[in-house]
N, C-alpha and C positions, 0 to 999 in steps of 0.2 A: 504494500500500500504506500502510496506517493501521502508526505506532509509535509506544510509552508510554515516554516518557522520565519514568524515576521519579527525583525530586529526594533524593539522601540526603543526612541532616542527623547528626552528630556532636555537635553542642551547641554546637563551637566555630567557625562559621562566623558569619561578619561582617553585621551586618541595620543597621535604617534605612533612612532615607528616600534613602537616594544607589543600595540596594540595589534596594526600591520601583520606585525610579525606572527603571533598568536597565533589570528585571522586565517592565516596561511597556513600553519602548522592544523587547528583545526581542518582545514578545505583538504589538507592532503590527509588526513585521519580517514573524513568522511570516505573520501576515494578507495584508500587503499580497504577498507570494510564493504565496498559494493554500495553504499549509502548515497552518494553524489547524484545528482540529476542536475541542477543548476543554484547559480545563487550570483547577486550582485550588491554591491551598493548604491545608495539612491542619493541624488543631490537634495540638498536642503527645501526644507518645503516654498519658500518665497523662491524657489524656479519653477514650480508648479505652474501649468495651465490647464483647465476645465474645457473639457467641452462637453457640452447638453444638447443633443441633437433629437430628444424626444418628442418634441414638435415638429418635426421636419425643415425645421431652420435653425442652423447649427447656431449654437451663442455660445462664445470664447471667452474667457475669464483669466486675467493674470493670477495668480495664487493659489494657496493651498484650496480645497476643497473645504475642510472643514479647521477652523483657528482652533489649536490648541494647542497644551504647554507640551504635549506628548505627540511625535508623530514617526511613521514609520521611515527606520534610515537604512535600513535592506532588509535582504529576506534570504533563505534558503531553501530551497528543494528537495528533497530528500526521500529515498526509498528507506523503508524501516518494515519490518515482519510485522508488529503491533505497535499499540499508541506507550507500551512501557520502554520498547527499543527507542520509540520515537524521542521519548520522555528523557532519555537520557543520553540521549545525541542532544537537544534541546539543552540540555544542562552542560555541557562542555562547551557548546556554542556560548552561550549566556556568559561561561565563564572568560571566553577566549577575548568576546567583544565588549566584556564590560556591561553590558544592558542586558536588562529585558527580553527575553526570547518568547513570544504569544507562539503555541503549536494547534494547528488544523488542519485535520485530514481531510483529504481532495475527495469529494463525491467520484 
């Protein structure tokens, strides 16, 4: 089963190259156990743009989608057997990047 560990970021969590490095260390963990499917980092929410194309006329929005003091700053992909393997892939991420790792399994 495929799960999205979404990285959340608060502003106040710890970066640099010791973070980087982790980061990486984790990414080649996930790999080398069959766990890897994809994963990126995301730009800060005020590069954000919206589009609402529900009415058939697209409207374009500079900014985050929704303000607040928490927003997602990556995510990872990940194949896991159950949500306990998932659970503690989840927990070594969390620890590599400092934050918050939210885990959901892909319909």
């Amino acid at each position: 089963m495929q799960y999205l560990f979404s990285v959340v970021d608060d502003g106040t969590g710890i970066t640099g190259p010791e973070v980087d490095a982790a980061i990486d260390v984790f990414n080649d963990r996930l790999r080398a156990g069959g766990h890897w499917v994809f994963a990126g980092g995301l730009a800060s929410p005020d590069a954000a743009t919206v589009v609402d194309n529900r009415d058939g006329a697209a409207l374009v929005t500079d900014g985050p989608f929704l303000e607040s003091k928490e927003y997602l700053a990556g995510f990872w992909v990940v194949e896991a057997p159950d949500l306990d393997v998932a659970l503690a892939l989840a927990s070594a991420g969390s620890r590599s990047c400092h934050r918050k790792v939210e885990v959901r399994p892909f319909r």
